[in-house]
C-alpha positions in Angstrom: 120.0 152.2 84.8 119.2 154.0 88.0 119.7 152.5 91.4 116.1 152.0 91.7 116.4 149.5 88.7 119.4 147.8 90.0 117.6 146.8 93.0 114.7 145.4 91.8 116.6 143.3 89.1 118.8 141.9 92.0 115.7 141.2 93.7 113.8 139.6 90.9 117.3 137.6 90.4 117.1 136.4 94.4 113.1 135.6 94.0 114.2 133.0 90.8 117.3 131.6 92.4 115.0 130.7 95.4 112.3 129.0 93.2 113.5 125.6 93.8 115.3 124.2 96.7 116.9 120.4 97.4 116.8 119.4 100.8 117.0 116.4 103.1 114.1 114.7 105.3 115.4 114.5 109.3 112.4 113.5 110.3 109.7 110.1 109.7 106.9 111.6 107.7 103.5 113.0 109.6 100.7 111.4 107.5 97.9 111.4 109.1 96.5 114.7 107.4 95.3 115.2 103.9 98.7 115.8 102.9 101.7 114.4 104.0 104.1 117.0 105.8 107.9 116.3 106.0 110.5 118.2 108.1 114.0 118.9 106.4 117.6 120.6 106.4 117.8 122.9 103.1 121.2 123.6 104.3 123.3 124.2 107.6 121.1 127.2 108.6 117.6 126.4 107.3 115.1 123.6 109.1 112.0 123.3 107.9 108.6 121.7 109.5 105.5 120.9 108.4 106.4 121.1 104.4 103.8 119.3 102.4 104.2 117.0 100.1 102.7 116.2 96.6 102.8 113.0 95.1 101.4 111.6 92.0 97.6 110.2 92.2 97.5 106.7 93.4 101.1 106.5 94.5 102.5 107.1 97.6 105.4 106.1 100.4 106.4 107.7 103.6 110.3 108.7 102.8 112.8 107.5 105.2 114.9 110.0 107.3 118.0 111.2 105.1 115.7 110.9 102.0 116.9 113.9 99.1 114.0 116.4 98.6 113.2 118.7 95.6 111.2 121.9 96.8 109.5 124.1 94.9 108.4 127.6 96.7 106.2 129.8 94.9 107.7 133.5 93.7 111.1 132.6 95.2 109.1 133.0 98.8 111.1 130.3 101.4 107.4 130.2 103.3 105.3 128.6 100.4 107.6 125.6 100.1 106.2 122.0 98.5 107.8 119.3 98.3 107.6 117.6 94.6 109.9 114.5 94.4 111.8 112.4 97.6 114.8 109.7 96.6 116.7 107.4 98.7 120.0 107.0 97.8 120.6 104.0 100.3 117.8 102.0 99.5 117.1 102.7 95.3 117.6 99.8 93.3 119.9 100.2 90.8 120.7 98.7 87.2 117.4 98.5 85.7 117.1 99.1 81.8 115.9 101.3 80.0 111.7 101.6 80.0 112.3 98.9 83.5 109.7 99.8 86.4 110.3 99.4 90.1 108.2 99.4 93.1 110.0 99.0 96.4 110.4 99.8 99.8 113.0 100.4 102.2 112.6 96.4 102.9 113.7 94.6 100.7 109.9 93.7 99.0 109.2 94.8 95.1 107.1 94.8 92.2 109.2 94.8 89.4 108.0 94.9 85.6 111.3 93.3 83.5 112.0 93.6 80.3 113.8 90.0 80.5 111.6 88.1 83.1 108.7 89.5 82.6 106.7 90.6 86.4 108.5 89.5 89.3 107.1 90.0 93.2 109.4 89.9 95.7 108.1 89.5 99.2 111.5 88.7 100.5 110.2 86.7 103.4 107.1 88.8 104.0 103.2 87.6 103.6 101.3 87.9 100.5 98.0 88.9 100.6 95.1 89.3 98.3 92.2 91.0 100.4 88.5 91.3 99.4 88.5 89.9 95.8 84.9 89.0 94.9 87.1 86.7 92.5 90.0 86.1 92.1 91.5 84.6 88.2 94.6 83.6 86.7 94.8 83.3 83.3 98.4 81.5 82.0 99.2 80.8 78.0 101.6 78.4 79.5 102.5 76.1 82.7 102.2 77.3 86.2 104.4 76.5 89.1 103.4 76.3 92.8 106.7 75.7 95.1 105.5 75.1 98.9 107.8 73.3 101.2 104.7 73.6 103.8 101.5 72.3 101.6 102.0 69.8 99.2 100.4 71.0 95.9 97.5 68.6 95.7 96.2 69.4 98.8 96.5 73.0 97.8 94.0 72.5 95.0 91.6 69.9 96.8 90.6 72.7 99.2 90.3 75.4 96.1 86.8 75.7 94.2 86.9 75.8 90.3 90.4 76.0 89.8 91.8 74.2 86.7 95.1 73.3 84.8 98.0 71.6 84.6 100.8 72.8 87.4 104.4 71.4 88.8 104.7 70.2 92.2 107.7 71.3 94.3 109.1 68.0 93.5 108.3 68.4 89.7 105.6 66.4 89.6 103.1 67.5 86.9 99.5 67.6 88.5 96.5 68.2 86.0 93.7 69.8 88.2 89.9 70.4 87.1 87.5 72.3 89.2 89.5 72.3 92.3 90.2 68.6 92.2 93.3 66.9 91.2 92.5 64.3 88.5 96.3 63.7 87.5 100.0 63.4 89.1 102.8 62.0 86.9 
């Protein structure tokens, strides 16, 4: 092999070795553009700004600084970097099974869809809204329970419109509602 051969094998070898990158965010996210840009450390000597960052369609979160990065940069060239997955070691929840799903923040809140109990919100303190529903339904096979230590539950359903079904009162009380008005405690 010649030395003309040599060098643009070790070339070609550097351009794949610098096909993918992990750094870490040192920076809160700019997202006010199309796409979000991050700044990060790929190492002692390399800071980068203004990296976008993909996400998948109808997800995303603004990473918090000292989030791990994977970076992709096209033909091995350290200028066409994009970022493809953030993590937080401090904040990921950990111990879910196998097929479990997690939505959280760096709060405390989450959306988690158990395997054992089923959906569980937590705001952890937080409001809960639900904005501009034209309607808004639930649909139970079995019991639902309202806990409020600030409304009691039958004034809860006096002020609601069509809303039916038999519910437990903080103080387990059951309450049989129809059309918004409560027609039973025992």
């Amino acid at each position: 092999m010649t030395e003309m051969h040599a060098s643009y094998i070790r070339q070609l070898f550097s351009r794949v070795l610098m096909m993918v990158g992990r750094g870490r965010t040192t920076a809160s996210p700019n997202d006010t553009g199309s796409v979000q840009m991050l700044q990060l450390t790929l190492g002692p000597l390399e800071t980068r700004d203004g990296t976008p960052r993909l996400a998948e369609f109808g997800f995303t979160s603004a990473p918090p600084v000292g989030s791990d990065a994977v970076l992709v940069f096209f033909g091995g060239n350290r200028k066409t970097g994009v970022v493809i997955a953030t993590g937080n070691q401090a904040t990921r929840p950990k111990g879910l099974l196998p097929g479990e799903v997690m939505i959280y923040d760096a709060f405390g809140k989450s959306i988690y869809l158990s395997q054992e109990n089923g959906i569980v919100i937590n705001a952890n303190g937080a409001p809960l809204a639900v904005n501009n529903a034209s309607t808004a339904m639930l649909n139970s096979s079995g019991d639902v329970t309202i806990n409020s230590p600030q409304v009691s539950t039958s004034e809860v359903f006096q002020a609601g419109n069509g809303v039916s079904g038999n519910f437990t009162s903080e103080d387990g009380k059951s309450i049989t509602v129809e059309k918004g008005i409560v027609t039973g405690i025992s």
